[in-house]
N, C-alpha and C positions, 0 to 999 in steps of 0.2 A: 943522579937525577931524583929531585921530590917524589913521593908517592902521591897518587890521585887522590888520597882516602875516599871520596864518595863514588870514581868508578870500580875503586878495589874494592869496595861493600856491595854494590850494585851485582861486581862478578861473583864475589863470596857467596852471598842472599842464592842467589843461581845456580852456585853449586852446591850448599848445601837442601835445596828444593830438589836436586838431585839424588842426595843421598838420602834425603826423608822418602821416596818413592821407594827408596829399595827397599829400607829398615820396614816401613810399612809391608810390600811384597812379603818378604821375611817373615813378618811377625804372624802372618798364617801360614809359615809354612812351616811343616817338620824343620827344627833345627839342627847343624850340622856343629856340637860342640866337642873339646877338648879340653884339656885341665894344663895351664903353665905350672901349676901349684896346686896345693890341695885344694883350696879353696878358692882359686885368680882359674878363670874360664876365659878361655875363645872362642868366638865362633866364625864362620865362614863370612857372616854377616862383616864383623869386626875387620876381615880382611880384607874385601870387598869394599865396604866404604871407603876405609883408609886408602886404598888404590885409586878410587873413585874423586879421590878430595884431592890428593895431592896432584892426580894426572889436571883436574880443572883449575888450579890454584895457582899451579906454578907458573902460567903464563901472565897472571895476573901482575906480579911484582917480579919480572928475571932476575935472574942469581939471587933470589931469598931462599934462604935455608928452609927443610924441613923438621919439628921435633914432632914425631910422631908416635903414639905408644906401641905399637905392633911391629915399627922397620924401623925408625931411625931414633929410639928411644935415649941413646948417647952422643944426639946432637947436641953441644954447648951453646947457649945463647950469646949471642955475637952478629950486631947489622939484623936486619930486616930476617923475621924470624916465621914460617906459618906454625902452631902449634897446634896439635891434632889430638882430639881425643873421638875417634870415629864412632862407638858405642858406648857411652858412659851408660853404667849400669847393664853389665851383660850377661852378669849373673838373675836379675829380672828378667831381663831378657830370653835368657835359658829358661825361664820357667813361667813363660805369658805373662808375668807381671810389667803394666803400660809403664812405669816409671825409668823412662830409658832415656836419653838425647844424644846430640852430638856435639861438640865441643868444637868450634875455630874460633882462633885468633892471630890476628896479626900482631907481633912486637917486634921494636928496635934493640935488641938488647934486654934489657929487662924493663925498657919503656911500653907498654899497650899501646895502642893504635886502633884496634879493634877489635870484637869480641861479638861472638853468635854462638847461641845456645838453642839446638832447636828439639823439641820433643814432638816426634811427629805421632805418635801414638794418641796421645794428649791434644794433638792440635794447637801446639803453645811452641811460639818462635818469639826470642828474645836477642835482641843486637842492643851493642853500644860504639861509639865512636868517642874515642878521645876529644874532650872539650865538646861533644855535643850532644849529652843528653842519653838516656838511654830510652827503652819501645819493648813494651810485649803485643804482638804482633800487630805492630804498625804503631799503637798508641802510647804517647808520653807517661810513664811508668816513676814511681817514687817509693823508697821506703818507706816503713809505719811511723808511726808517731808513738808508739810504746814508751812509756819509760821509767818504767819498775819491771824488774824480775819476774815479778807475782803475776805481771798481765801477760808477761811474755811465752812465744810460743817458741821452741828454740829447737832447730835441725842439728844433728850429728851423725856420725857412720861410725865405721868401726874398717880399721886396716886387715888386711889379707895375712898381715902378720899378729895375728890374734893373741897369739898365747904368750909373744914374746912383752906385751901391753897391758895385759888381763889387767894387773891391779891397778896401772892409771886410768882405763879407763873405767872399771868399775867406782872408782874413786868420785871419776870427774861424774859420772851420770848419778850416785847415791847425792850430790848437792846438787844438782840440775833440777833433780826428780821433786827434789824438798823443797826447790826454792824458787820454782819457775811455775807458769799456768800448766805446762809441759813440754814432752819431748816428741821425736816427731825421727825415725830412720829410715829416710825412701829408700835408700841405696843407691842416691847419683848425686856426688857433690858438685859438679856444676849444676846439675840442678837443684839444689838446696842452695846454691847460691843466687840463682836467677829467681827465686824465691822469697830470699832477702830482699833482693832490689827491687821484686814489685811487690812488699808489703805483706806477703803471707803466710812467711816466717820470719818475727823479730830478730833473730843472730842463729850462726849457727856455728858449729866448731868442729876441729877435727884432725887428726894427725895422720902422719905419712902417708901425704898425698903428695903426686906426681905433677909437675908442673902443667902436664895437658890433662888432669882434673879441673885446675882451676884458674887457668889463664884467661880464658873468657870471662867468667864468672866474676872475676876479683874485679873489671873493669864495669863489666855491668852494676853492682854496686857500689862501687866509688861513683860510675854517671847518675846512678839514681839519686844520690845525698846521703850514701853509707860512708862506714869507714871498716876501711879492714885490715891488721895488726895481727904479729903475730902474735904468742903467749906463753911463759916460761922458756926462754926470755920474752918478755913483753920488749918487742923492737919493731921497725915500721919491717911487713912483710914485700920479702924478695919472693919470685918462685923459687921452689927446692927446698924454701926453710921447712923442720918437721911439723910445725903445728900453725895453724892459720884460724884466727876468729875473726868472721864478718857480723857488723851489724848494722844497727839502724842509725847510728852516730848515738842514739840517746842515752842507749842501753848498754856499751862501750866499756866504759869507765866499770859501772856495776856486775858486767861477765867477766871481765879480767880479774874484779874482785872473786868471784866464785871459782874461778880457777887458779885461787894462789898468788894474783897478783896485787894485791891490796897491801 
């Protein structure tokens, strides 16, 4: 049976309005954390949402799989997919810093469908719909017109596995730093991606991220008028690949150049 896409968005929008209540709730409250890693946190919050999203979601499209990062993190993409990232940026999170969201998307496979990104901390909700457009909250939303290095303001992170990267990514930020207006590390790639797509960071970059990092995100700016590639290899990005540049389409060409692809 087709999907409805605009009452699946409709239900999505509604349950993620659900889960910005709690994240909010939370965000005054003593947190309840944990460490998966030295440096990769949980929180109660992060389990709670993800609970919260999938109990609302799954009736929306029956028998659609979940990838979720906290339970079903070794679900394969295959058919009608929701992809969850419940609290991106939970390490902010852990330490009152607002720059936190929540990550849905619907995909077929490794087709998008739709994608919501919402920072309730911030008050910035961003959705896209395959073929129609993307909206930071509610209104028609467009990457920048950048298109030199020089003017450019360019987001990145840095992976949970730090040490085993140290010297690419010291590498890749010592020409960022030289050759851009600058750099910019919230610590939430979907949101440094939903940032791309409405215009407030030129491109941004970054490696081993998890498909429910940036499954929303990648949709949100390809509906704005971006384009997003991977990098070393420069090939068109799948989720799961290790390294993903989004940008504004203009500045594209010239950040592949900065990172070795020229």
């Amino acid at each position: 049976m087709p999907i409805d896409i605009p009452s699946v968005l409709a239900g999505a929008l509604a349950a993620v309005d659900a889960s910005d209540a709690r994240i909010r709730e939370d965000f005054a409250a003593p947190r309840e954390v944990r460490h998966k890693g030295r440096i990769d946190l949980v929180t109660a919050t992060d389990l709670a949402v993800e609970a919260l999203l999938t109990e609302r979601l799954a009736p929306l499209v029956p028998g659609a799989a979940f990838l979720a990062e906290e339970t079903t993190a070794a679900t394969v993409l295959a058919g009608p997919t929701w992809i969850i990232d419940p609290l991106d940026g939970t390490t902010n999170f852990a330490h009152g810093f607002p720059f936190v969201c929540t990550s849905v998307a619907l995909y077929d496979g490794q087709v998008p469908l739709l994608g919501i990104v919402s920072a309730p901390i911030l008050g910035q909700r961003f959705h896209a719909v395959a073929g129609g457009g993307a909206f930071c909250n509610g209104a028609p939303m467009a990457v920048s017109a950048v298109a030199d290095p020089v003017d450019a303001l360019v987001g990145t992170g840095f992976p949970y596995a730090i040490a085993e990267n140290l010297d690419e990514i010291t590498a890749d930020l010592r020409v960022m730093l030289a050759e851009t207006q600058g750099i910019r590390r919230p610590g939430s790639a979907a949101l440094d991606l939903a940032y791309v797509a409405c215009g407030r960071l030129d491109a941004f970059y970054e490696m081993a991220l998890n498909p429910w990092d940036v499954a929303a995100g990648v949709l949100l700016v390809a509906e704005a008028g971006g384009t997003v590639t991977g990098y070393r290899p420069r090939a068109p990005y799948r989720l799961g690949d290790f390294r993903v540049l989004a940008s504004n389409g203009r500045l594209h060409e010239a950040m592949l150049g900065l990172l070795g692809e020229g």
